[in-house]
HTML snippet that shows the backbone in 3Dmol.js (N, CA, C, O; Angstrom):
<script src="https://3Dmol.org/build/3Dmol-min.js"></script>
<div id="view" style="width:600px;height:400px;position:relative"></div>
<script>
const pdb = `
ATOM      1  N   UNK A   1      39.259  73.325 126.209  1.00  0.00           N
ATOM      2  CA  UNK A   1      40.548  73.970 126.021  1.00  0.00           C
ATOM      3  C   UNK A   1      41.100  73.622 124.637  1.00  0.00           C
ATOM      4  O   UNK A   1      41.365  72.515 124.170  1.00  0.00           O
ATOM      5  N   UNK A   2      41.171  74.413 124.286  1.00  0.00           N
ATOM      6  CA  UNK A   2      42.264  74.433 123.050  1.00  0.00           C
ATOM      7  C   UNK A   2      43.709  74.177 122.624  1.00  0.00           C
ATOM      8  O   UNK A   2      44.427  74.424 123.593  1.00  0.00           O
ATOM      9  N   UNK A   3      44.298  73.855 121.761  1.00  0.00           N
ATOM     10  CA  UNK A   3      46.021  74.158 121.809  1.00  0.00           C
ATOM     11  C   UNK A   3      46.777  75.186 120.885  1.00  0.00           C
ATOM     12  O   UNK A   3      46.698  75.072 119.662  1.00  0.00           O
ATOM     13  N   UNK A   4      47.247  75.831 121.264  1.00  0.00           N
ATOM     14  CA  UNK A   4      47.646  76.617 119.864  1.00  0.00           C
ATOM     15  C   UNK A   4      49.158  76.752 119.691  1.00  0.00           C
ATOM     16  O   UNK A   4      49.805  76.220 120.592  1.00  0.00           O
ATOM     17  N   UNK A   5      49.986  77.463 118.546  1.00  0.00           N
ATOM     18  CA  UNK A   5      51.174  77.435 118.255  1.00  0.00           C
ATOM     19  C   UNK A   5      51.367  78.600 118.361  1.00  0.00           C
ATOM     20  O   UNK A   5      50.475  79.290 117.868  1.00  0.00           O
ATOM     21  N   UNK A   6      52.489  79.320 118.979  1.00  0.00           N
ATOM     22  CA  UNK A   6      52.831  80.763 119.108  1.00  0.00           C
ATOM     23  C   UNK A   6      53.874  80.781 117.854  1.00  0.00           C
ATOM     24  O   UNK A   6      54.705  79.914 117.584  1.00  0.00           O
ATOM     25  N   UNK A   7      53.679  81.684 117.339  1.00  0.00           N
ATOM     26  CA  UNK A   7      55.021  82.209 116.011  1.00  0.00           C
ATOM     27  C   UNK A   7      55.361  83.568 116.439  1.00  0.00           C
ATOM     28  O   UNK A   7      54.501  84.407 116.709  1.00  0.00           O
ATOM     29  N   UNK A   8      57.240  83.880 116.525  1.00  0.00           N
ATOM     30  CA  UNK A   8      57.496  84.696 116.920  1.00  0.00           C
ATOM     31  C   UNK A   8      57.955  85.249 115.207  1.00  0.00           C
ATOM     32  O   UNK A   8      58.602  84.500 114.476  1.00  0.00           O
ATOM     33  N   UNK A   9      57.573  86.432 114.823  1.00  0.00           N
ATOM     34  CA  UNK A   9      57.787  87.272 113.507  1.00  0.00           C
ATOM     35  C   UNK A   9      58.954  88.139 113.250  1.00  0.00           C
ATOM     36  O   UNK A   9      59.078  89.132 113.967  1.00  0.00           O
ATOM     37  N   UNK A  10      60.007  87.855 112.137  1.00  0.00           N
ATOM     38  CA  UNK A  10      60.839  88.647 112.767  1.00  0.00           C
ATOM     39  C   UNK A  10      61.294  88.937 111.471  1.00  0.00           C
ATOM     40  O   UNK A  10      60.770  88.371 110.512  1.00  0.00           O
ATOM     41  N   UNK A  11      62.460  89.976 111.279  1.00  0.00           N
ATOM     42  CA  UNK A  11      62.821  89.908 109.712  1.00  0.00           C
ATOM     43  C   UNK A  11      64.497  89.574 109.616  1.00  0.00           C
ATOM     44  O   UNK A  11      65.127  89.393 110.657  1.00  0.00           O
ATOM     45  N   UNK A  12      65.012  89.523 108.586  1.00  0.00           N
ATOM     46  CA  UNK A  12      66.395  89.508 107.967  1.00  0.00           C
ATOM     47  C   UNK A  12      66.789  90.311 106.944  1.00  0.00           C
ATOM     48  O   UNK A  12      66.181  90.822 106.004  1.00  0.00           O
ATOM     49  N   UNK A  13      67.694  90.323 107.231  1.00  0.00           N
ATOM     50  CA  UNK A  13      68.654  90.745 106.112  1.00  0.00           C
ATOM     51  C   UNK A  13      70.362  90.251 105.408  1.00  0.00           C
ATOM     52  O   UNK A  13      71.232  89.601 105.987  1.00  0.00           O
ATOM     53  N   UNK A  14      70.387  90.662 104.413  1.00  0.00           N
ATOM     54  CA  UNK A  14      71.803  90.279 104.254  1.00  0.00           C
ATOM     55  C   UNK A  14      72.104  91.008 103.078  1.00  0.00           C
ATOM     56  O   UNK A  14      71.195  91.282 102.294  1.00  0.00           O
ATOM     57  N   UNK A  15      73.778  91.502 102.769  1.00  0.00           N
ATOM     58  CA  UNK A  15      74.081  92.109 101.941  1.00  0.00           C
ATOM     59  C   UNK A  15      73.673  91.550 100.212  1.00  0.00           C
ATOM     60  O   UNK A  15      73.865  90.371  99.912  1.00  0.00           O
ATOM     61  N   UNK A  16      73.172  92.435  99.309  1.00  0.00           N
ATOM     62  CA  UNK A  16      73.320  92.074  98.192  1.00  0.00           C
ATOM     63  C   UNK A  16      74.080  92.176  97.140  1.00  0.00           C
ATOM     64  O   UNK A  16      74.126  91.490  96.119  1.00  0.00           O
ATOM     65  N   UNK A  17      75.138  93.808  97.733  1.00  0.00           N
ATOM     66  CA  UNK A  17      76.256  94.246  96.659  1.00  0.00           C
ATOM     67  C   UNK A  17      76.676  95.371  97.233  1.00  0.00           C
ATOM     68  O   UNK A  17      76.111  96.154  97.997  1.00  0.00           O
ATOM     69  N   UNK A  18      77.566  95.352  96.844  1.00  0.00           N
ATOM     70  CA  UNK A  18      77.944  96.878  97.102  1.00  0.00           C
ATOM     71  C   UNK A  18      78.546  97.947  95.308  1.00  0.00           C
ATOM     72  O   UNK A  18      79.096  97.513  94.296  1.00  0.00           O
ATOM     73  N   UNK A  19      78.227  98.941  95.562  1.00  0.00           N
ATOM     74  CA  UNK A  19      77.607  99.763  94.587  1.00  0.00           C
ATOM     75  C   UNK A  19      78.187 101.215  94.457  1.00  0.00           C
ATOM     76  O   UNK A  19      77.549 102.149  94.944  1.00  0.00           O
ATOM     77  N   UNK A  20      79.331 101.422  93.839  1.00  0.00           N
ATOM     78  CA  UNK A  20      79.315 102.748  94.168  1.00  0.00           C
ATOM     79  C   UNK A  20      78.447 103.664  92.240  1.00  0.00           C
ATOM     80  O   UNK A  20      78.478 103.397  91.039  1.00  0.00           O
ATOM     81  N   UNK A  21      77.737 104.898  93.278  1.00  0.00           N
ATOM     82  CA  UNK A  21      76.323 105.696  92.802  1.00  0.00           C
ATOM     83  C   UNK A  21      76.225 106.915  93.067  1.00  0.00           C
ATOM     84  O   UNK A  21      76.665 107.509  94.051  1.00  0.00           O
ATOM     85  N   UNK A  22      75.789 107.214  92.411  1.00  0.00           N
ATOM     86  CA  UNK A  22      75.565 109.480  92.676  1.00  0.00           C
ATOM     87  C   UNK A  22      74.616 109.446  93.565  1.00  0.00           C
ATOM     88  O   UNK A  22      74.330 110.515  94.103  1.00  0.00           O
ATOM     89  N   UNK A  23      73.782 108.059  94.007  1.00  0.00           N
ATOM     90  CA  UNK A  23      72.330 108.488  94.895  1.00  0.00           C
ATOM     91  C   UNK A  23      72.350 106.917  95.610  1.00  0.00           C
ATOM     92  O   UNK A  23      73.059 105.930  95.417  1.00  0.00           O
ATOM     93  N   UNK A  24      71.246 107.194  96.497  1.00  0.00           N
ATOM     94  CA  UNK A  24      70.783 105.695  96.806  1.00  0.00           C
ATOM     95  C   UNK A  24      69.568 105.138  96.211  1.00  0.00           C
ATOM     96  O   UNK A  24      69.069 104.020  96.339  1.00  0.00           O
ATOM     97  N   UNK A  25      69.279 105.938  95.677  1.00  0.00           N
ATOM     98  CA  UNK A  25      67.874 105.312  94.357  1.00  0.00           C
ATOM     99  C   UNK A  25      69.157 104.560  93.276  1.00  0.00           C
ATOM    100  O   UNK A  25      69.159 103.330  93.227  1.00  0.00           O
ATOM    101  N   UNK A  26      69.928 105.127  92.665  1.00  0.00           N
ATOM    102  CA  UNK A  26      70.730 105.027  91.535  1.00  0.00           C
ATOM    103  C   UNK A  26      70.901 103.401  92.202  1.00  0.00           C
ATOM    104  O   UNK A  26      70.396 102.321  91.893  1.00  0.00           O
ATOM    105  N   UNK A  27      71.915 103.848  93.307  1.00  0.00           N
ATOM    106  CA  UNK A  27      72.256 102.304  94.264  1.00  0.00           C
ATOM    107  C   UNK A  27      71.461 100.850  94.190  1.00  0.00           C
ATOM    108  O   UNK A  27      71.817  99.752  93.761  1.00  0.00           O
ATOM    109  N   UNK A  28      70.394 101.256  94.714  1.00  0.00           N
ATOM    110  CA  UNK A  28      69.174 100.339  94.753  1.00  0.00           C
ATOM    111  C   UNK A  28      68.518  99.676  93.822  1.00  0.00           C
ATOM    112  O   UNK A  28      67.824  98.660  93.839  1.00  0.00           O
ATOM    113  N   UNK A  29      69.071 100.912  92.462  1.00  0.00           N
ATOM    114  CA  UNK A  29      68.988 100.372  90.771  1.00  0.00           C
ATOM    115  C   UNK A  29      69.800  99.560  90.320  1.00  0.00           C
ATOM    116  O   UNK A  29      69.446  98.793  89.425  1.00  0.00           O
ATOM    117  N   UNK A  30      70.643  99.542  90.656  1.00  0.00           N
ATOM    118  CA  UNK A  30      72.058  98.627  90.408  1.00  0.00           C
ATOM    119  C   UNK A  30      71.785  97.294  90.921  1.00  0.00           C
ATOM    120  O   UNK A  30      71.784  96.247  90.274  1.00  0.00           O
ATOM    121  N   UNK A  31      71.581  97.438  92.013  1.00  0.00           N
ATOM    122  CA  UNK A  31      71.471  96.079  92.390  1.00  0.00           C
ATOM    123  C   UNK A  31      70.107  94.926  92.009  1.00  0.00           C
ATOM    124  O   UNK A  31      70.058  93.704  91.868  1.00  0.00           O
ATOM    125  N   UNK A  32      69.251  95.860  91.947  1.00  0.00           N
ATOM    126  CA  UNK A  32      67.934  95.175  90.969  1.00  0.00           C
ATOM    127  C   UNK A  32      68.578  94.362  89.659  1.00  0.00           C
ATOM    128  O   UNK A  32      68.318  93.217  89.290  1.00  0.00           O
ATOM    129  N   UNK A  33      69.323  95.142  89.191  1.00  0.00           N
ATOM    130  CA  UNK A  33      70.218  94.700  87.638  1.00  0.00           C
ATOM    131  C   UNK A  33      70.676  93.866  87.473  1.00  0.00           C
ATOM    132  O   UNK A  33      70.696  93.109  86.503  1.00  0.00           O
ATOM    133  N   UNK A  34      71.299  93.852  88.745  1.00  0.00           N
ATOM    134  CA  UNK A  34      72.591  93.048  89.358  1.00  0.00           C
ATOM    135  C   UNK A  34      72.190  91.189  89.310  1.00  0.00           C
ATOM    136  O   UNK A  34      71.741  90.438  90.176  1.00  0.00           O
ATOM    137  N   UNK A  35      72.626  90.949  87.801  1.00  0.00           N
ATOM    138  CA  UNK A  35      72.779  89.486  87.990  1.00  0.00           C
ATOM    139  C   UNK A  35      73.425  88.537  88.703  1.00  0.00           C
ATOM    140  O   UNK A  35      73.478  87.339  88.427  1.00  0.00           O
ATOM    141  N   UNK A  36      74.063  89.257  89.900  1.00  0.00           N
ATOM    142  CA  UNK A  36      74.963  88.897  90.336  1.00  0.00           C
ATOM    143  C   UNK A  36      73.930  88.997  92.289  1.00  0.00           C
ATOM    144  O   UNK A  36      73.891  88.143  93.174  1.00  0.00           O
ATOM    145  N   UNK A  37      73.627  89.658  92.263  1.00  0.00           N
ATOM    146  CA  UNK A  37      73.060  90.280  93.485  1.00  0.00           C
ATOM    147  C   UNK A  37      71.975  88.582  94.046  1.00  0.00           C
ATOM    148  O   UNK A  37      71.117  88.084  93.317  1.00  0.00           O
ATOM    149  N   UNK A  38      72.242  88.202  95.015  1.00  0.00           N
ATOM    150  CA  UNK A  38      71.177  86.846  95.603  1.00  0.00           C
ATOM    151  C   UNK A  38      70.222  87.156  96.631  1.00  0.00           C
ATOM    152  O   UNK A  38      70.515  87.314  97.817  1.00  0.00           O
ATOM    153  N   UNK A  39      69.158  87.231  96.177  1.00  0.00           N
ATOM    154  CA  UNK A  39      67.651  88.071  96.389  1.00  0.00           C
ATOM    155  C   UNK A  39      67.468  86.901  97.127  1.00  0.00           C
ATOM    156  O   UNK A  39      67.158  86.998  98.315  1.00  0.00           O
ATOM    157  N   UNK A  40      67.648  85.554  96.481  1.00  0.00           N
ATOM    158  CA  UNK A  40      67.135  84.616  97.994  1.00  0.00           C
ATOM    159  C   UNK A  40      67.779  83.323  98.701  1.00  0.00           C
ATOM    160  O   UNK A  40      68.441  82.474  98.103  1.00  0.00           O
ATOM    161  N   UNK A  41      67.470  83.313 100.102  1.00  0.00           N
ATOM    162  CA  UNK A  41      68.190  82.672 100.597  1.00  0.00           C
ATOM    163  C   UNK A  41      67.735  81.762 101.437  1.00  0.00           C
ATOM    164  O   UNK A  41      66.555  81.699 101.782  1.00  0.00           O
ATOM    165  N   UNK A  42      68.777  80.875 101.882  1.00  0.00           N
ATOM    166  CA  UNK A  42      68.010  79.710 102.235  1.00  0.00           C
ATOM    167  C   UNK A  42      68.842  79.280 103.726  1.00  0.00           C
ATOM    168  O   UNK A  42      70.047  79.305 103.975  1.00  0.00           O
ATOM    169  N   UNK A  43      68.160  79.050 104.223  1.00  0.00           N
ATOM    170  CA  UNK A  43      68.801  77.986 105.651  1.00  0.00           C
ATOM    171  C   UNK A  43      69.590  76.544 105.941  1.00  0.00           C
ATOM    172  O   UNK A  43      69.130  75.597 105.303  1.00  0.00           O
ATOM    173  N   UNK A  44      70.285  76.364 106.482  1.00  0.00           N
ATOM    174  CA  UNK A  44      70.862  74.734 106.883  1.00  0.00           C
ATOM    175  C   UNK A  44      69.760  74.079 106.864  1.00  0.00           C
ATOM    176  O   UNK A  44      68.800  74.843 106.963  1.00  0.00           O
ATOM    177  N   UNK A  45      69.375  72.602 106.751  1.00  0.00           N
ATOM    178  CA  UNK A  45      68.524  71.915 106.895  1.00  0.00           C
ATOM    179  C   UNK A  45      68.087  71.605 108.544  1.00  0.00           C
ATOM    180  O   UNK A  45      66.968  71.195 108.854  1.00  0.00           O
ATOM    181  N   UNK A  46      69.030  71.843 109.391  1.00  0.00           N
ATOM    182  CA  UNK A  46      68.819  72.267 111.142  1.00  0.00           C
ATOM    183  C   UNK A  46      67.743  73.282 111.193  1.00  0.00           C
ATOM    184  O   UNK A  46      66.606  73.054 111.606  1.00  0.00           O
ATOM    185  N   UNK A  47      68.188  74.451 110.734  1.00  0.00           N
ATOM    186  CA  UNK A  47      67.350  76.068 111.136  1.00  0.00           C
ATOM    187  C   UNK A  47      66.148  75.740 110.309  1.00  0.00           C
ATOM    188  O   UNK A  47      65.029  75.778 110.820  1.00  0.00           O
ATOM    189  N   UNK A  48      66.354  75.370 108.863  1.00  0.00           N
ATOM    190  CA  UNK A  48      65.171  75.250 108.144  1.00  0.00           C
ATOM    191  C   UNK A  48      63.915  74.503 108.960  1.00  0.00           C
ATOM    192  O   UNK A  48      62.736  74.810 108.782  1.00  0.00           O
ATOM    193  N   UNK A  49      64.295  73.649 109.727  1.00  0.00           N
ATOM    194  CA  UNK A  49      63.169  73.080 110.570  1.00  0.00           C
ATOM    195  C   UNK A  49      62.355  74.060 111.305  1.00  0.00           C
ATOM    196  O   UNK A  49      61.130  74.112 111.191  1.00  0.00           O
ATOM    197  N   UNK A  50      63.108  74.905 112.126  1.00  0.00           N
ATOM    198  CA  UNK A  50      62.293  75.925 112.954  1.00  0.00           C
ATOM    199  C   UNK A  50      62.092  77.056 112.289  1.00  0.00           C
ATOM    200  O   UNK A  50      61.105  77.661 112.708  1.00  0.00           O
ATOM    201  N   UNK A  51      62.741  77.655 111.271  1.00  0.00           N
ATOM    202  CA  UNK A  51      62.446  78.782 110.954  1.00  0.00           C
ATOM    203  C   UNK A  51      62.519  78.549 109.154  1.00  0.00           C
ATOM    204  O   UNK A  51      63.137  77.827 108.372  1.00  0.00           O
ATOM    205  N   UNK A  52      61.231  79.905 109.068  1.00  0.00           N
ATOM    206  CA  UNK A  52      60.540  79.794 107.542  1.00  0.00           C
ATOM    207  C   UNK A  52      61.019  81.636 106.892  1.00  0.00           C
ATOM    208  O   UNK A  52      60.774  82.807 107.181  1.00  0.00           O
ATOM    209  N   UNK A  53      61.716  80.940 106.017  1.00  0.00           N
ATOM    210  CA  UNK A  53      62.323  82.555 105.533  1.00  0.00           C
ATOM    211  C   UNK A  53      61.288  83.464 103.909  1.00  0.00           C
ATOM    212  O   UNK A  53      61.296  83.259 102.695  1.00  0.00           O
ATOM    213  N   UNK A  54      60.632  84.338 104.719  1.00  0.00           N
ATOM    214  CA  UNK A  54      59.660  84.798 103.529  1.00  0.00           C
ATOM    215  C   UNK A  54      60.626  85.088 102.647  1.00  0.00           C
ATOM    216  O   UNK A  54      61.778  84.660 102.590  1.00  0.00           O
ATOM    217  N   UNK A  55      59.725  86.303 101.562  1.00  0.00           N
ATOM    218  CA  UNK A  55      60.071  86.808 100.481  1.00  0.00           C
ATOM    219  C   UNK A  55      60.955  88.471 100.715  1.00  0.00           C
ATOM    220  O   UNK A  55      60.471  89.291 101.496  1.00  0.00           O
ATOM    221  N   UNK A  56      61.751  88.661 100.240  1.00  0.00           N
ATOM    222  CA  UNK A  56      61.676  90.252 100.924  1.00  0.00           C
ATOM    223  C   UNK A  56      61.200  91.299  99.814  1.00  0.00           C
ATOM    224  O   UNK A  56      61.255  91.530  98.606  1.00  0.00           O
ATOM    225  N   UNK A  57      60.563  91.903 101.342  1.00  0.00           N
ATOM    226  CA  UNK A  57      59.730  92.857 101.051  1.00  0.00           C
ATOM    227  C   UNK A  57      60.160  94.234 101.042  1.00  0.00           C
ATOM    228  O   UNK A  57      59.381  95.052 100.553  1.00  0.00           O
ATOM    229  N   UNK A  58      61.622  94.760 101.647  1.00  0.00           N
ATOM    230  CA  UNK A  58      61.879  95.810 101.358  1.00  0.00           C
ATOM    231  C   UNK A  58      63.388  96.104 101.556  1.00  0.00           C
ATOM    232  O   UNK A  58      64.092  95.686 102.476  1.00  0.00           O
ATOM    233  N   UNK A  59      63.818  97.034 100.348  1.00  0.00           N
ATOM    234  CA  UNK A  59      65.085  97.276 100.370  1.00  0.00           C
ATOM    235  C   UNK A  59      65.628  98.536 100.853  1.00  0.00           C
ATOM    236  O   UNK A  59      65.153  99.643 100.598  1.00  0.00           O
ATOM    237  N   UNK A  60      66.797  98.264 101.666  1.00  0.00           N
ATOM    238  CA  UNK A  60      67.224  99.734 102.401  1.00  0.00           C
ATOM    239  C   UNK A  60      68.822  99.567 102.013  1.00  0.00           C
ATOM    240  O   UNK A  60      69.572  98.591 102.019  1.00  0.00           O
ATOM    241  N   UNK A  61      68.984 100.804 101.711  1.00  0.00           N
ATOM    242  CA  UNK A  61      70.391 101.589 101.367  1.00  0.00           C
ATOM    243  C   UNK A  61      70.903 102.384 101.860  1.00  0.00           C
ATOM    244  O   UNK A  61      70.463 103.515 102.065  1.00  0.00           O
ATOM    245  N   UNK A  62      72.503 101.725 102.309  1.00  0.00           N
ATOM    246  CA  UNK A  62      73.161 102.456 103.204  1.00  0.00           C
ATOM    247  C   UNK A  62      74.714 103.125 103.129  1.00  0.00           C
ATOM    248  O   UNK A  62      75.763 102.503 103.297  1.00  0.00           O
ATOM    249  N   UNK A  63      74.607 104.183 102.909  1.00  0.00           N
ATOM    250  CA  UNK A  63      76.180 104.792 102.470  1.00  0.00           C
ATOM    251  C   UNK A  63      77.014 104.353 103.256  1.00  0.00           C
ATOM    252  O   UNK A  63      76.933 104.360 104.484  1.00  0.00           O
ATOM    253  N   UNK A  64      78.229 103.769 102.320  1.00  0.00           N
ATOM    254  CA  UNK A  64      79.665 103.321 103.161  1.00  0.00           C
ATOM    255  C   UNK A  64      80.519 104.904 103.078  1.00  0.00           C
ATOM    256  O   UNK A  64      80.229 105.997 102.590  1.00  0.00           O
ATOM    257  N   UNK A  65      81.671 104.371 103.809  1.00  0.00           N
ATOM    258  CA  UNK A  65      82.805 105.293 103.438  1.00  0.00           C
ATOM    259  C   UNK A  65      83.114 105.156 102.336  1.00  0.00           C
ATOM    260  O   UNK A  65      84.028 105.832 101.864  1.00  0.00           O
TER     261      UNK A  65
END
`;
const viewer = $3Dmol.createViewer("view");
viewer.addModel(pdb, "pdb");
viewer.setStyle({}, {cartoon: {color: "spectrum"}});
viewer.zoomTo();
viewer.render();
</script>
């Protein structure tokens, strides 16, 4: 018998800016720019124990009012 570790996979998100834009490409450009915008993030030293926060891999844009 063996032992193994189960990993449950999951993703996140969190705001990077808000943007007003003629498009959501334009949007999505802005915030690339955006020296201001925090691409990465990090956990409490609690959560950091159980959970490992990748890189992100994809950006989605969403019209406000």
């Amino acid at each position: 018998m063996a032992k193994y570790i189960v990993y449950a996979v999951a993703s996140a998100s969190w705001v990077l800016g808000e943007y007003e834009a003629s498009s959501k490409e334009e949007a999505e450009k802005m915030a690339e720019d955006d020296d201001k915008a925090e691409w990465i993030q990090s956990l409490c030293h609690q959560c950091a124990s159980n959970v490992e926060l990748g890189d992100c891999y994809k950006v989605e844009v969403e019209e406000t009012e």
